[in-house]
N, CA, C and O atoms as a Maestro MAE file, in Angstrom:
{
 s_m_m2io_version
 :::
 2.0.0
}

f_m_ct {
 s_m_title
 :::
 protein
 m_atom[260] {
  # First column is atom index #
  i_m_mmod_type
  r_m_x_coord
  r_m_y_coord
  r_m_z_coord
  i_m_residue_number
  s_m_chain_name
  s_m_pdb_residue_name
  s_m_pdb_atom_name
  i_m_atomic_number
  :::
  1 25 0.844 -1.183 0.000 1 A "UNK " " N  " 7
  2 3 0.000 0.000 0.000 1 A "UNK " " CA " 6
  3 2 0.882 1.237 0.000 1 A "UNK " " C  " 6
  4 15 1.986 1.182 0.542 1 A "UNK " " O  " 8
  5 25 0.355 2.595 -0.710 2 A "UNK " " N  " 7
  6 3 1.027 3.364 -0.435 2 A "UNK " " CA " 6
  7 2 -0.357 4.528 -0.505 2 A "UNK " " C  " 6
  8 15 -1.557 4.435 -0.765 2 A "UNK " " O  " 8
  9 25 0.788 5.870 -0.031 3 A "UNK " " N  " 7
  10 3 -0.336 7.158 0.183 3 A "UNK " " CA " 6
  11 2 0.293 8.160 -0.725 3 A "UNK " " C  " 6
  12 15 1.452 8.575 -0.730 3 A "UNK " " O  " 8
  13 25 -0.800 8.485 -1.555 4 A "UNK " " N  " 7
  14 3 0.007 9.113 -3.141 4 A "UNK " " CA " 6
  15 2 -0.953 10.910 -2.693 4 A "UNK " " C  " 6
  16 15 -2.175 10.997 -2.810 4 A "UNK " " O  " 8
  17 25 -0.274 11.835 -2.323 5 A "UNK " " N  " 7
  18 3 -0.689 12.942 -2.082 5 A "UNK " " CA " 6
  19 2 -1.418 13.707 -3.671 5 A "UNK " " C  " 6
  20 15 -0.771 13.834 -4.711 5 A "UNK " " O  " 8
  21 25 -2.755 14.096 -3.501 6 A "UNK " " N  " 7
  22 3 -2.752 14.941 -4.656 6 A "UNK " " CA " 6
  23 2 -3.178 16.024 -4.309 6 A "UNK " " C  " 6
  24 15 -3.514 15.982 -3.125 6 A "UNK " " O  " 8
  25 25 -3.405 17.440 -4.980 7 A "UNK " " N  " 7
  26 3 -4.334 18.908 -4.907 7 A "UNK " " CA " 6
  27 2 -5.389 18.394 -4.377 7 A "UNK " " C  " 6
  28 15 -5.768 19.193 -3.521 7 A "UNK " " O  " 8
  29 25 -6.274 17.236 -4.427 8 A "UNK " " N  " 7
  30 3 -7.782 17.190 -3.952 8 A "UNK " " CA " 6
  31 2 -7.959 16.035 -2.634 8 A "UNK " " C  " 6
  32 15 -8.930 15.449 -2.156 8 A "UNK " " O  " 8
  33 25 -6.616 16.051 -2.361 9 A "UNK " " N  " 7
  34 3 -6.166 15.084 -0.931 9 A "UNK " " CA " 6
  35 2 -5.534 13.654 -1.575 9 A "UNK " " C  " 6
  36 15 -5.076 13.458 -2.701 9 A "UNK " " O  " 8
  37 25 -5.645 12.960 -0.715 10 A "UNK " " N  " 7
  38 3 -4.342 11.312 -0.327 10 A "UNK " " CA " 6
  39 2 -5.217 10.444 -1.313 10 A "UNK " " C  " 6
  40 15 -6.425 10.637 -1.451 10 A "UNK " " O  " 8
  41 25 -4.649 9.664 -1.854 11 A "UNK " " N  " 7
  42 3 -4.939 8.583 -2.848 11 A "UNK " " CA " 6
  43 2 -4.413 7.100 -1.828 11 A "UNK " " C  " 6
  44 15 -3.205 6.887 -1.724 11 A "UNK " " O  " 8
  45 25 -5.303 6.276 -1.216 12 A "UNK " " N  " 7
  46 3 -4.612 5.198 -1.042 12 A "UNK " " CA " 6
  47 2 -4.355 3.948 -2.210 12 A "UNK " " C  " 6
  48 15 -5.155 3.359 -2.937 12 A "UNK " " O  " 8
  49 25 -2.875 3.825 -2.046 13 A "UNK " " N  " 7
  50 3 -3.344 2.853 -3.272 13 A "UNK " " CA " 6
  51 2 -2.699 1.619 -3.070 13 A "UNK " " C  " 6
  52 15 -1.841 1.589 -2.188 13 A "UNK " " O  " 8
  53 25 -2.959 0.497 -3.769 14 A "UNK " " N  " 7
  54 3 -2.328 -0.728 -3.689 14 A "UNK " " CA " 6
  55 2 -2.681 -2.037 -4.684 14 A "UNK " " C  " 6
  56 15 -3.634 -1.959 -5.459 14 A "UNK " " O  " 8
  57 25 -2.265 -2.641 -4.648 15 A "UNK " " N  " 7
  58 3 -1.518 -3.872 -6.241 15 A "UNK " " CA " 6
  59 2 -2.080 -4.978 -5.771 15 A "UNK " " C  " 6
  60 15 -1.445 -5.896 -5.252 15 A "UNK " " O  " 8
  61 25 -3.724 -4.938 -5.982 16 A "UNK " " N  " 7
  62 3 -4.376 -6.453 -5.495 16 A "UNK " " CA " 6
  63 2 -4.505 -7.090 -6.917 16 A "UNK " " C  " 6
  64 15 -4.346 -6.603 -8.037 16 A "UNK " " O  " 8
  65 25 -4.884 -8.484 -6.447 17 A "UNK " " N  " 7
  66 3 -5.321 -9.787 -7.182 17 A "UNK " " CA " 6
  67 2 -6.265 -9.552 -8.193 17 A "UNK " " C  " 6
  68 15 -7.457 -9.581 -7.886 17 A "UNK " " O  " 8
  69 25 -5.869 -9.285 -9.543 18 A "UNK " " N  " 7
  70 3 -7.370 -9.454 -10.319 18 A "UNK " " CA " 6
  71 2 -8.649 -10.434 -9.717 18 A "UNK " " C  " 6
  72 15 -8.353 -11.356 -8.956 18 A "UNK " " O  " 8
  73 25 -9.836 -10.234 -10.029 19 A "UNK " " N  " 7
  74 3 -11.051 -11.063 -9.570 19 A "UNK " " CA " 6
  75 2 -11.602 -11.134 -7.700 19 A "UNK " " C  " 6
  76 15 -12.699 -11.441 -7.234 19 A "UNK " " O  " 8
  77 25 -10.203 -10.674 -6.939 20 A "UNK " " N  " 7
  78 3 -10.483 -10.852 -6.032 20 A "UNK " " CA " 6
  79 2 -10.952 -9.378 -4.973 20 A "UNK " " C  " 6
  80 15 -10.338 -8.380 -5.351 20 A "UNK " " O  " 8
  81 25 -11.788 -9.138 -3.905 21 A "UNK " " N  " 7
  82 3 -12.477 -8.156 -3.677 21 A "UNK " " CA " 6
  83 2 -11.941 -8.194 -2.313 21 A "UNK " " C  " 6
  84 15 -11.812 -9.169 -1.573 21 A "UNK " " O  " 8
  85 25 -11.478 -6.225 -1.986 22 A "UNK " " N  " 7
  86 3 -10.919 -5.771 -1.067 22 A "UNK " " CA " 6
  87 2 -11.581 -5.083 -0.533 22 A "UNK " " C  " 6
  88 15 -12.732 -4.947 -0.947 22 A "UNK " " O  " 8
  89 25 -11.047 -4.229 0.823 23 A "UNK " " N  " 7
  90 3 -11.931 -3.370 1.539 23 A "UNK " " CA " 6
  91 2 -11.179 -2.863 2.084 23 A "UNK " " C  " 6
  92 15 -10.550 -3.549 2.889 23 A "UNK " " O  " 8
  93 25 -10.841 -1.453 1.958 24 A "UNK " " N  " 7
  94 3 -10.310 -0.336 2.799 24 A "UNK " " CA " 6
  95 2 -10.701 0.079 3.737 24 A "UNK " " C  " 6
  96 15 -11.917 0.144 3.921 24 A "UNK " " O  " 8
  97 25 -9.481 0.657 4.987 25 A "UNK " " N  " 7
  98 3 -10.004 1.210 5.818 25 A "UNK " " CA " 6
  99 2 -9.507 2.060 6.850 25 A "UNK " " C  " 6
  100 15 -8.282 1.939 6.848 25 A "UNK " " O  " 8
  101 25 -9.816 2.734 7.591 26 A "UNK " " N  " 7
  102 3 -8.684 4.021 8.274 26 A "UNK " " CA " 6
  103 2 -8.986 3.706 10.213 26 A "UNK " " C  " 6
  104 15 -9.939 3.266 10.856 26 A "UNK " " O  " 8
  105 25 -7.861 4.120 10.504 27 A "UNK " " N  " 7
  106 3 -8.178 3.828 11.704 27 A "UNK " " CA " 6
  107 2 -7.115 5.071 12.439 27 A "UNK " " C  " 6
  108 15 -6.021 5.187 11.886 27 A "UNK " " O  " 8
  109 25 -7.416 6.068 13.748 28 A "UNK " " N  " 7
  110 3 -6.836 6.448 14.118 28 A "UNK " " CA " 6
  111 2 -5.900 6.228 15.515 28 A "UNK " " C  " 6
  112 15 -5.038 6.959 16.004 28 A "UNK " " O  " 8
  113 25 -6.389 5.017 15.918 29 A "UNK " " N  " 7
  114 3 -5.746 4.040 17.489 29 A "UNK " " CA " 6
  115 2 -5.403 2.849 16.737 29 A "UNK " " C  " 6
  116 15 -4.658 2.347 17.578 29 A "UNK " " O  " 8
  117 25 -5.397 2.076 15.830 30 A "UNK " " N  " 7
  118 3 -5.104 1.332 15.448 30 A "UNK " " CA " 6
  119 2 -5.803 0.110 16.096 30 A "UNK " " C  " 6
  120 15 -5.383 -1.022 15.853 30 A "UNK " " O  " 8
  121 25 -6.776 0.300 16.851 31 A "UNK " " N  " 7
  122 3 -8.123 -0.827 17.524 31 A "UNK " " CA " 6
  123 2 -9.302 -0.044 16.804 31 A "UNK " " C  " 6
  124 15 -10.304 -0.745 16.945 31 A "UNK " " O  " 8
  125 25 -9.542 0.832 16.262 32 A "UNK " " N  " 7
  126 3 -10.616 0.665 15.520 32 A "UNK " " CA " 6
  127 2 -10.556 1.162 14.913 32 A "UNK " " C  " 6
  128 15 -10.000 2.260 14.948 32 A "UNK " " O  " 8
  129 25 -11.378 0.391 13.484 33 A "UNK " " N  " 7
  130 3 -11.272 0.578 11.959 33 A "UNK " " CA " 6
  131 2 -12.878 0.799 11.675 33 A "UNK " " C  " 6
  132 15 -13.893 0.285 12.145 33 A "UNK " " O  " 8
  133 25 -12.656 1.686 10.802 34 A "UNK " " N  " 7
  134 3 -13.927 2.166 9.842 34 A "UNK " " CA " 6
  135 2 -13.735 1.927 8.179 34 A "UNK " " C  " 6
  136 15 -12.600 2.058 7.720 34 A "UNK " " O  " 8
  137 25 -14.797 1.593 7.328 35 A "UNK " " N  " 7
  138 3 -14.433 1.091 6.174 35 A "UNK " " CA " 6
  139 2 -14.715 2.731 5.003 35 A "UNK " " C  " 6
  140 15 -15.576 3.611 5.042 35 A "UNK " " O  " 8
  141 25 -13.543 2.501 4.103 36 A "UNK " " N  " 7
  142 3 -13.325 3.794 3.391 36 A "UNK " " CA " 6
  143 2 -14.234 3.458 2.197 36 A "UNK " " C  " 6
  144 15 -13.474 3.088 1.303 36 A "UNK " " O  " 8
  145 25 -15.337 3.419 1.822 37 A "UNK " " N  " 7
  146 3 -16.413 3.110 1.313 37 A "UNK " " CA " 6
  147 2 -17.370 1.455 1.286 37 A "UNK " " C  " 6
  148 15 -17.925 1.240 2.363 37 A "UNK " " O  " 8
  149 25 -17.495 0.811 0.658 38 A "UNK " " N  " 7
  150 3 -17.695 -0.845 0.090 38 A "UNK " " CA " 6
  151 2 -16.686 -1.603 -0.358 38 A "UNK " " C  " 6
  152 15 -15.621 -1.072 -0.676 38 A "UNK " " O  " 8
  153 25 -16.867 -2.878 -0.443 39 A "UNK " " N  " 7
  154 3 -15.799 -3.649 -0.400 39 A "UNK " " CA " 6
  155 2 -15.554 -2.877 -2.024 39 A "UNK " " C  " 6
  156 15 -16.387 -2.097 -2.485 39 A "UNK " " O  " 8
  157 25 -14.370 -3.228 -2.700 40 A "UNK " " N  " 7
  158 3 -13.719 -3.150 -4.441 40 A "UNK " " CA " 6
  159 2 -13.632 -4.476 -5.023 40 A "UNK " " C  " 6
  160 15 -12.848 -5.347 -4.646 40 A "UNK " " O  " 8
  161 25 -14.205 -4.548 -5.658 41 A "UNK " " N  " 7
  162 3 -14.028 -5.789 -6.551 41 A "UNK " " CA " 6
  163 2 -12.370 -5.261 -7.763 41 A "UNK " " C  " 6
  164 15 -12.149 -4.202 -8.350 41 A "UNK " " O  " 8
  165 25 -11.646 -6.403 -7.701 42 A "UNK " " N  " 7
  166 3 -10.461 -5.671 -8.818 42 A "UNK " " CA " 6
  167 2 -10.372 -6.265 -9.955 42 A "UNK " " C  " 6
  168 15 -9.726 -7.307 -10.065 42 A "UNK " " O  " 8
  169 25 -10.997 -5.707 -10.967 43 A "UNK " " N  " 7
  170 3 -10.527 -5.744 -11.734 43 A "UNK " " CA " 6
  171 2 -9.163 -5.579 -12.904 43 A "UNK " " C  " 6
  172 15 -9.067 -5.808 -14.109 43 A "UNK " " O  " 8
  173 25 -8.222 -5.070 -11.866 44 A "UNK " " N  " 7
  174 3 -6.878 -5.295 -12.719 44 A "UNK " " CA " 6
  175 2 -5.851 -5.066 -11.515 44 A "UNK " " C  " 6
  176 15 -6.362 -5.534 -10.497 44 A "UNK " " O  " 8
  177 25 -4.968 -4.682 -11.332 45 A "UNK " " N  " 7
  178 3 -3.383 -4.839 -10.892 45 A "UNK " " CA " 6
  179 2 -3.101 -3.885 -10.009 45 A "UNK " " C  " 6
  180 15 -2.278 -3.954 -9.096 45 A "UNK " " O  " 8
  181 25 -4.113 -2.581 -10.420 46 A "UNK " " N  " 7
  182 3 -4.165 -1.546 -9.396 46 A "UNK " " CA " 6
  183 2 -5.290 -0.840 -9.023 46 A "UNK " " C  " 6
  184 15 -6.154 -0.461 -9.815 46 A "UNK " " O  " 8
  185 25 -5.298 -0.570 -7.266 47 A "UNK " " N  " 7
  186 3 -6.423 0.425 -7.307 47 A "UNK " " CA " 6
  187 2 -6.324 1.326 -6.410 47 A "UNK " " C  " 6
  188 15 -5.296 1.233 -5.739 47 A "UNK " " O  " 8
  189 25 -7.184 2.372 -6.084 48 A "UNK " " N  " 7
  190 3 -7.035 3.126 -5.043 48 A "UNK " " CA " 6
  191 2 -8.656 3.625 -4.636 48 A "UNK " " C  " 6
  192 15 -9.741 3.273 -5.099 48 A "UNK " " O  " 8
  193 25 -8.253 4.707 -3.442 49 A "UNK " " N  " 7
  194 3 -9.319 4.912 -3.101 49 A "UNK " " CA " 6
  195 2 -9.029 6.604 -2.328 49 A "UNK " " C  " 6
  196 15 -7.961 6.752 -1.734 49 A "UNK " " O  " 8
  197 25 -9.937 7.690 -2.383 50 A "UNK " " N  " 7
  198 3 -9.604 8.678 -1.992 50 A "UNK " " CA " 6
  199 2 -9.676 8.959 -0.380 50 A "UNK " " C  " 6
  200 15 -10.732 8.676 0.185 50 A "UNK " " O  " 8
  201 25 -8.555 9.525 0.407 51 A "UNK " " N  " 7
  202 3 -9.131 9.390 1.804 51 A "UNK " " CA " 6
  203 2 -9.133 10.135 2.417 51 A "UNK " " C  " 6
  204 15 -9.486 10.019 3.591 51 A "UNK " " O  " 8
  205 25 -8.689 11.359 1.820 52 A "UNK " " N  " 7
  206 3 -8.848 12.828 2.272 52 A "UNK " " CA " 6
  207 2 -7.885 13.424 2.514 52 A "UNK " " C  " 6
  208 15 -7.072 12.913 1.744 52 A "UNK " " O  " 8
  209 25 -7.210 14.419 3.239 53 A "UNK " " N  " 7
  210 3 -6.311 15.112 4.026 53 A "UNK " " CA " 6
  211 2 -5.664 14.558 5.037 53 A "UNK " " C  " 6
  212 15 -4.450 14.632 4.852 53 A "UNK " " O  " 8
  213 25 -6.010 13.926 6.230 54 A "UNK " " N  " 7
  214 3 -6.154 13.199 7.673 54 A "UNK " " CA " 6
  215 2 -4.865 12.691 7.514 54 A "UNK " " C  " 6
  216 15 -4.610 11.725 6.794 54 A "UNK " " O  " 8
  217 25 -3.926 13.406 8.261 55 A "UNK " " N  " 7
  218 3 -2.489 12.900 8.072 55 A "UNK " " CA " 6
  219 2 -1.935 12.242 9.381 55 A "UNK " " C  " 6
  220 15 -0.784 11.899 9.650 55 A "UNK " " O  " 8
  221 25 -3.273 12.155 10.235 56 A "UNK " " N  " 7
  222 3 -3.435 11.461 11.564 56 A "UNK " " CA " 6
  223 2 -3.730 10.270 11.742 56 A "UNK " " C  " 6
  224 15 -3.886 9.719 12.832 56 A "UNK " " O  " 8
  225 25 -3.831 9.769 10.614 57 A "UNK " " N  " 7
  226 3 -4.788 8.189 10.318 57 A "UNK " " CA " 6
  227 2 -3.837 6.935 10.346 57 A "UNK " " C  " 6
  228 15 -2.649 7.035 10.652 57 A "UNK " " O  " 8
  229 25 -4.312 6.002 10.078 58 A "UNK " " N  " 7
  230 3 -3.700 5.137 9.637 58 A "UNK " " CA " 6
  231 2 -4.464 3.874 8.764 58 A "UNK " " C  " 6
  232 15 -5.315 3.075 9.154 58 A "UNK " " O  " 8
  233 25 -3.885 4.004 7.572 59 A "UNK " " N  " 7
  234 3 -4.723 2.738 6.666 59 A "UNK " " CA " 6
  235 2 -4.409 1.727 6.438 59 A "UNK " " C  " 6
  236 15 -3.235 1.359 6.449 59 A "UNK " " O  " 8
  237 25 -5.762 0.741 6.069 60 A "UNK " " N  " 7
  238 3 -5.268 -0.925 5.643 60 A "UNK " " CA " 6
  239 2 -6.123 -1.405 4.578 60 A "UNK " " C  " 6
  240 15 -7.253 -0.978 4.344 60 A "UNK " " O  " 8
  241 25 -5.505 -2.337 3.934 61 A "UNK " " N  " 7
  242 3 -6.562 -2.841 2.975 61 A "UNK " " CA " 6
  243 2 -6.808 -4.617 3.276 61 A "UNK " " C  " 6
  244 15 -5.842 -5.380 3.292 61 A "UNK " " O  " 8
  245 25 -8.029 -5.029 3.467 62 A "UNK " " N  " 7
  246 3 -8.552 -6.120 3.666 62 A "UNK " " CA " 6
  247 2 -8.575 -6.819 2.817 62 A "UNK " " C  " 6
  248 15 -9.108 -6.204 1.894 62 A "UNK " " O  " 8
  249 25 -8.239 -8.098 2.407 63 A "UNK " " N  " 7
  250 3 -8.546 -8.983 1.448 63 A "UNK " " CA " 6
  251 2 -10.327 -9.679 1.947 63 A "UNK " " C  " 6
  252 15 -10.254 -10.257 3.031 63 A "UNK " " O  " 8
  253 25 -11.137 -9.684 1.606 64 A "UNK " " N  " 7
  254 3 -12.562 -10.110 1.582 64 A "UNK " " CA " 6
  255 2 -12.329 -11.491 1.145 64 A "UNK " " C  " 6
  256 15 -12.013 -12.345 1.975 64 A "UNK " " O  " 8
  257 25 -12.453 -11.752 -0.016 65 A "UNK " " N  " 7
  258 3 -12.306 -13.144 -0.693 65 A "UNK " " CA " 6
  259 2 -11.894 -13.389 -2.274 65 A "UNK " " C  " 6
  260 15 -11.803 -14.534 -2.718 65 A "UNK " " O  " 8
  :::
 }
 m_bond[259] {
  # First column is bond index #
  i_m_from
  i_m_to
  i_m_order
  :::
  1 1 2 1
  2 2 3 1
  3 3 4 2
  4 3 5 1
  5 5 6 1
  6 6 7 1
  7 7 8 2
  8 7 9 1
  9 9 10 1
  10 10 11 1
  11 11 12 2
  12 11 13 1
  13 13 14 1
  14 14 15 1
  15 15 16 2
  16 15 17 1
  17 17 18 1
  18 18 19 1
  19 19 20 2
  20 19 21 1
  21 21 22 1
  22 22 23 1
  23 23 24 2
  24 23 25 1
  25 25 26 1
  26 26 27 1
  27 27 28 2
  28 27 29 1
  29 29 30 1
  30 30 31 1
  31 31 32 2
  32 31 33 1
  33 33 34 1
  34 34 35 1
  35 35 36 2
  36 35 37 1
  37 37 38 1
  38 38 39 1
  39 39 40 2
  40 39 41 1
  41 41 42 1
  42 42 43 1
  43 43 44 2
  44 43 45 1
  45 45 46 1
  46 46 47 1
  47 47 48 2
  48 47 49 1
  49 49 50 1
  50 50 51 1
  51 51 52 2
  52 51 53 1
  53 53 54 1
  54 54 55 1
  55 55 56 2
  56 55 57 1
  57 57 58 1
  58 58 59 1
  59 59 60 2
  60 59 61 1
  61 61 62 1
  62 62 63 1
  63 63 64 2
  64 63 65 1
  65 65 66 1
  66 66 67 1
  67 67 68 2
  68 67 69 1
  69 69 70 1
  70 70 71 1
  71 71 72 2
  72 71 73 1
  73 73 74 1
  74 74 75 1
  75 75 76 2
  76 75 77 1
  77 77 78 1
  78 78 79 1
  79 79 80 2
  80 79 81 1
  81 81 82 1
  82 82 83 1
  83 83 84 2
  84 83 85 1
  85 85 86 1
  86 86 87 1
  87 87 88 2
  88 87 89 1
  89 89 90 1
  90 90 91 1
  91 91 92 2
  92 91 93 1
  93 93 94 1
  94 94 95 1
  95 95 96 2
  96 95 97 1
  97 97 98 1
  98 98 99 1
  99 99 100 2
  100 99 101 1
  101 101 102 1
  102 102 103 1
  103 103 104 2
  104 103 105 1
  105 105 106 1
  106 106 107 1
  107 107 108 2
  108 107 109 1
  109 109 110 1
  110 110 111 1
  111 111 112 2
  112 111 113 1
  113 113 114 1
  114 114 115 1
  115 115 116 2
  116 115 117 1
  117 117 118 1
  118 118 119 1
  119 119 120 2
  120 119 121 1
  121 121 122 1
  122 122 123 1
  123 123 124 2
  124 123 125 1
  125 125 126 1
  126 126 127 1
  127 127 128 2
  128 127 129 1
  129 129 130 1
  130 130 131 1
  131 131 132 2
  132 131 133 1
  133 133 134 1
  134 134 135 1
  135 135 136 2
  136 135 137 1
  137 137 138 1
  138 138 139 1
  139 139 140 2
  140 139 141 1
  141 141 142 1
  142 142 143 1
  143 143 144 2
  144 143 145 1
  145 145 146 1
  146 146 147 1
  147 147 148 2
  148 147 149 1
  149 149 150 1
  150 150 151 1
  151 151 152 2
  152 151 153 1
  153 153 154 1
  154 154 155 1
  155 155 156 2
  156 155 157 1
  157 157 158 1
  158 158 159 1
  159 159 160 2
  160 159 161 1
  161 161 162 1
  162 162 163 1
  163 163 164 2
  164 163 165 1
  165 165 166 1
  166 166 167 1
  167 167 168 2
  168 167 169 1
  169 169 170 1
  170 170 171 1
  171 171 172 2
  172 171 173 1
  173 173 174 1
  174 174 175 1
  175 175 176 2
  176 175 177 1
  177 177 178 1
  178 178 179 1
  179 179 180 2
  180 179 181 1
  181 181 182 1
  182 182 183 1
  183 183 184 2
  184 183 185 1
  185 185 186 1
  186 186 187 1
  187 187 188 2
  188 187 189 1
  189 189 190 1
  190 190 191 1
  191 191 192 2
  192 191 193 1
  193 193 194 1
  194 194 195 1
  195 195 196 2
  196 195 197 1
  197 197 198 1
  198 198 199 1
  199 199 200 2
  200 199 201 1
  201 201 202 1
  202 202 203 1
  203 203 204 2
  204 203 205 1
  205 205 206 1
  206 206 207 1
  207 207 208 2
  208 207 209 1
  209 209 210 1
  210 210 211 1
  211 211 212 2
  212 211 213 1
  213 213 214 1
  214 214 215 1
  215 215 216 2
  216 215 217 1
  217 217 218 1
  218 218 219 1
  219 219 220 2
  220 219 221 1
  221 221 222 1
  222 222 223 1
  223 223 224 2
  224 223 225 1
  225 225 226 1
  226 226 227 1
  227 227 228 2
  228 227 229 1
  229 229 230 1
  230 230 231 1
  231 231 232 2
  232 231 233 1
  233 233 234 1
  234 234 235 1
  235 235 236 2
  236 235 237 1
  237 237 238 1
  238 238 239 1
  239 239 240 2
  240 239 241 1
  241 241 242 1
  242 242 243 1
  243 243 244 2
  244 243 245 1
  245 245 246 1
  246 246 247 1
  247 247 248 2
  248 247 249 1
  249 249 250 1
  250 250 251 1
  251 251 252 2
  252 251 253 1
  253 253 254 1
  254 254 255 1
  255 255 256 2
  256 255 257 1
  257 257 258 1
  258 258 259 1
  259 259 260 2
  :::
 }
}
């Protein structure tokens, strides 16, 4: 995973499994997580997800199934 800064805030991004479906998510104690929209289904090699400004956070991405 990485955190790709842009003009309209942080891009999380990361290099999942074609076919297989992930789920982002931010947490600021690192005991609790909130999900950064619905799971992603991937269709290819890369994806991301927008997560704002919050340079207080900390993110993960879930493998679902």
């Amino acid at each position: 995973t990485k955190l790709v800064r842009k003009p309209g805030g942080a891009l999380l991004t990361w290099n999942p499994q074609p076919g297989l479906i992930y789920q982002a998510q931010i947490s600021t104690d690192l005991r609790n997580w909130v999900n950064l929209g619905g799971p992603r289904f991937a269709a290819d090699y890369s994806d991301s997800v927008l997560v704002g400004g919050n340079a207080l956070s900390y993110y993960r991405v879930l493998r679902l199934r």
